[in-house]
C-alpha positions as CSV (number, residue, x, y, z in Angstrom):
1,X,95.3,112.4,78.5
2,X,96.6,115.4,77.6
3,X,96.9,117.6,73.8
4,X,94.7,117.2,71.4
5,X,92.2,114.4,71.4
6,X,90.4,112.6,69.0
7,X,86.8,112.0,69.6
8,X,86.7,108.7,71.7
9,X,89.7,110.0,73.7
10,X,87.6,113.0,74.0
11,X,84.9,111.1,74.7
12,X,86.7,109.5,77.8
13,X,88.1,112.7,79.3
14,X,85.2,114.2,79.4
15,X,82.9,111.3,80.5
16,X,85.0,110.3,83.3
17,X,85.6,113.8,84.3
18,X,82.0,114.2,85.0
19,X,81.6,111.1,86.5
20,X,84.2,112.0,89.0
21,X,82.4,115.4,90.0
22,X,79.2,113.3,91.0
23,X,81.3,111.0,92.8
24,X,83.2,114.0,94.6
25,X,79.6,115.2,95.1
26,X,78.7,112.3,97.0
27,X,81.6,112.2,98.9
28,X,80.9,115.9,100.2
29,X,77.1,114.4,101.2
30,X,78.9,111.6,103.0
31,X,81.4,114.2,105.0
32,X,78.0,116.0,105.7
33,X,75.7,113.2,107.0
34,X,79.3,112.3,109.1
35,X,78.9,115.9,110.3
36,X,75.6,115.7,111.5
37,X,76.1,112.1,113.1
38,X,78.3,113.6,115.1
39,X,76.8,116.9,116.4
40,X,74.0,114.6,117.3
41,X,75.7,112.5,119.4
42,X,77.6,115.4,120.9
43,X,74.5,118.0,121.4
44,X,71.5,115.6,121.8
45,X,73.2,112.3,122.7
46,X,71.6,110.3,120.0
47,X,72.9,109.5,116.5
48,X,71.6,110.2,113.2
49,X,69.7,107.0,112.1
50,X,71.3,105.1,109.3
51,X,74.1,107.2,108.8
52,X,77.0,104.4,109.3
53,X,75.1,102.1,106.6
54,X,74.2,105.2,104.3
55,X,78.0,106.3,104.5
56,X,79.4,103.0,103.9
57,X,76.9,102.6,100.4
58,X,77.8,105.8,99.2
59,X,81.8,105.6,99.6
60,X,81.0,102.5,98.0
61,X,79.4,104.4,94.9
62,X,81.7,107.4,94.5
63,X,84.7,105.1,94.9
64,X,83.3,103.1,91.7
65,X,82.4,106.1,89.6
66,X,85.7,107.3,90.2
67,X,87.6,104.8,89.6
68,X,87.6,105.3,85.2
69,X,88.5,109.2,85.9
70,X,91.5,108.0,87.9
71,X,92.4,105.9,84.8
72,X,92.2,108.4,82.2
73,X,94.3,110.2,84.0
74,X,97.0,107.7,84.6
75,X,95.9,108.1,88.5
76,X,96.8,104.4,89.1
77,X,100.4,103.7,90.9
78,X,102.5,101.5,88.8
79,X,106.2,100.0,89.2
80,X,108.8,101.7,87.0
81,X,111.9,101.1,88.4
82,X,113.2,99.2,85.8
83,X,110.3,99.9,82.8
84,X,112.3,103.4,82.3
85,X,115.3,101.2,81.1
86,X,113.6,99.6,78.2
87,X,113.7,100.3,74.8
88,X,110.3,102.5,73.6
89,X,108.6,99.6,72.0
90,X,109.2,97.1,75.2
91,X,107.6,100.0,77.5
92,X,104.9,100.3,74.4
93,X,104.3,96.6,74.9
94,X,104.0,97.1,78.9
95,X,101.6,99.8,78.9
96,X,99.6,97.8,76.7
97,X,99.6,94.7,79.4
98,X,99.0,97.2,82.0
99,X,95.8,98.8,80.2
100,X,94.8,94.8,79.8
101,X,95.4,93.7,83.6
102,X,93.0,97.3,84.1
103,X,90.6,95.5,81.7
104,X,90.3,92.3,83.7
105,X,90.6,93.1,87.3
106,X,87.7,95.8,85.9
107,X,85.5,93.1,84.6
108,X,86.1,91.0,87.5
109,X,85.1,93.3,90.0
110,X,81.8,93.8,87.6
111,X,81.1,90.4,87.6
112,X,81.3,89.7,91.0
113,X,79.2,93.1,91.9
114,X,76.5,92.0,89.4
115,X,76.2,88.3,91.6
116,X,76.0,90.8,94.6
117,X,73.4,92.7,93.2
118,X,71.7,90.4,91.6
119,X,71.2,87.8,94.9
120,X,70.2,91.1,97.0
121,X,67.7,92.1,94.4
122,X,65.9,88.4,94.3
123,X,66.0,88.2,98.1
124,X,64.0,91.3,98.4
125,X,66.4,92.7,101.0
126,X,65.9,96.2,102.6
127,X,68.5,98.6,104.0
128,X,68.5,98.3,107.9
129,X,67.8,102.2,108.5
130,X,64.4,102.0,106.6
131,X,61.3,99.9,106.3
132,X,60.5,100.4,102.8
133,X,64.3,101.3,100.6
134,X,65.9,98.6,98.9
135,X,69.2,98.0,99.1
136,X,69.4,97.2,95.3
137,X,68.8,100.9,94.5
138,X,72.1,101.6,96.3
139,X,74.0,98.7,94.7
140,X,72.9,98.9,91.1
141,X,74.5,102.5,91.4
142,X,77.5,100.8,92.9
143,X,77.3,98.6,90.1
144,X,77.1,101.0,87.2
145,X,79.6,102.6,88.3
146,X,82.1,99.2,87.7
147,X,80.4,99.1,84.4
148,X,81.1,102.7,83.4
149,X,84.8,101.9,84.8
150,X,84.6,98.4,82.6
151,X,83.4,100.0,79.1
152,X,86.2,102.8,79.6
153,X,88.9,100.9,80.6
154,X,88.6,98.9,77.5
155,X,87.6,101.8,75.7
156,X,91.2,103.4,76.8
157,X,93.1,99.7,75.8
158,X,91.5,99.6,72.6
159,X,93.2,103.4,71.7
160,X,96.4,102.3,73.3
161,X,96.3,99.1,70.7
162,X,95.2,101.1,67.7
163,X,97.9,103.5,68.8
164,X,100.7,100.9,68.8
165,X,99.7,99.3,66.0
166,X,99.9,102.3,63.8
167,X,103.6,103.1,65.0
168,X,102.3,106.2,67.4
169,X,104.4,105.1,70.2
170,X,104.2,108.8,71.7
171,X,100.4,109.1,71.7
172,X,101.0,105.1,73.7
173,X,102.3,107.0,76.5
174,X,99.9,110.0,76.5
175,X,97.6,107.5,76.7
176,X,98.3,104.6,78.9
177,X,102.1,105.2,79.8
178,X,103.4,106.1,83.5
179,X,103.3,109.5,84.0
180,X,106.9,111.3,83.2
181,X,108.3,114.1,85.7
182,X,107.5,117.1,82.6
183,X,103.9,115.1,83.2
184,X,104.0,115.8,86.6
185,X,105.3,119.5,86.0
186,X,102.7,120.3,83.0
187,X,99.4,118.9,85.0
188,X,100.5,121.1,88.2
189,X,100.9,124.1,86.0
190,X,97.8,123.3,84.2
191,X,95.6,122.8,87.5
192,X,97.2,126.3,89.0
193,X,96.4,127.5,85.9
194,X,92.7,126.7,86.3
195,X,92.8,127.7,89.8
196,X,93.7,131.4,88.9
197,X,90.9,131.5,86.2
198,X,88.1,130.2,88.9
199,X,89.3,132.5,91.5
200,X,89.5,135.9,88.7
C-alpha cells in the first residue's frame, strides 16, 4: 500500500511491517545457530544439539509471521498475462477474487495448524533436543502467526470490497491490484531513498 492511508490500511502496513522485522529477526538467529552448527562440527567434531529441529521450528515461525507483510505489499506472484487486457472494473472484480482465494487458502492453512497444535498440545509432546520444552510453545507461535496472516488478509479484502463498492477503482489496485511497472519504479526509489537516510 502506498499514499495516504486511512486508519485500518494504516493499521495493516504498519502491523505487518513489524511483524516482518521479528520474523527477519528470527531468521538472522536461525543463520546464527546454522553458523555455530557448523563451526562445531568443523572445529570440535560434534554438532550443536538440537540445532536441525530448532532451525526447522523457527523458519517455520518467521515464514508464518511474514507471510501478511508479503501481502500488504502485493509480495505475492500472480498471473497477468491476459488480466492487463481487461476493462478496469473486470480487473477490479479479479483483484477482489484474488484477495478472497488469499482469504481461504489463509484460513485453511489456520485450521489445519490449529489440529496440529492442538493434537501436540494434548499428547504432551516434547521437542527431541530437550527433556523439559514443549513443542506446543514453538507451534502456537507458528500458529499465531497464520492467525495474524488470517485476520489481515481479510482485513485487506474487506478494504478492497469497500473500495469497489464505492466506485474507488484506483485505491482497488493500490490495494490488492498487481503491482504496475511505475510500482515497481516508485517502491525502488522509495527503498534507495530510505537507504540513503539510514546510511547519513
Amino acid at each position: 500500500m502506498s499514499g495516504p492511508r486511512k486508519p485500518m490500511e494504516r493499521f495493516a502496513t504498519v502491523s505487518s511491517a513489524w511483524a516482518a522485522r521479528a520474523a527477519g529477526s528470527i531468521v538472522f538467529l536461525t543463520a546464527f545457530l546454522i553458523c555455530g552448527d557448523v563451526l562445531g562440527r568443523f572445529l570440535f567434531d560434534r554438532p550443536v544439539k538440537g540445532t536441525f529441529d530448532l532451525t526447522g521450528y523457527m523458519l517455520a515461525i518467521s515464514t508464518a509471521w511474514s507471510f501478511a507483510y508479503a501481502h500488504v505489499q502485493r509480495a505475492n506472484i500472480r498471473v497477468d498475462i491476459a488480466y492487463a487486457r481487461f476493462p478496469r472494473r473486470a480487473r477490479a472484480v479479479l483483484d477482489i477474487a484474488a484477495a478472497a482465494s488469499v482469504v481461504v487458502m489463509a484460513f485453511m492453512l489456520t485450521y489445519y495448524a490449529y489440529g496440529t497444535f492442538e493434537g501436540t498440545f494434548r499428547r504432551g509432546s516434547r521437542v527431541p533436543f530437550s527433556v523439559g520444552l514443549h513443542l506446543w510453545y514453538f507451534q502456537a507461535a507458528w500458529l499465531a502467526g497464520l492467525v495474524f496472516f488470517s485476520a489481515v488478509s481479510l482485513l485487506v479484502l474487506l478494504l478492497g470490497l469497500r473500495a469497489l463498492l464505492g466506485g474507488r477503482l484506483d485505491a482497488l489496485r493500490v490495494l490488492i491490484g498487481i503491482k504496475s511497472m511505475d510500482d515497481e519504479v516508485t517502491d525502488a526509489l522509495r527503498a534507495a531513498s530510505n537507504i540513503r537516510q539510514i546510511r547519513t
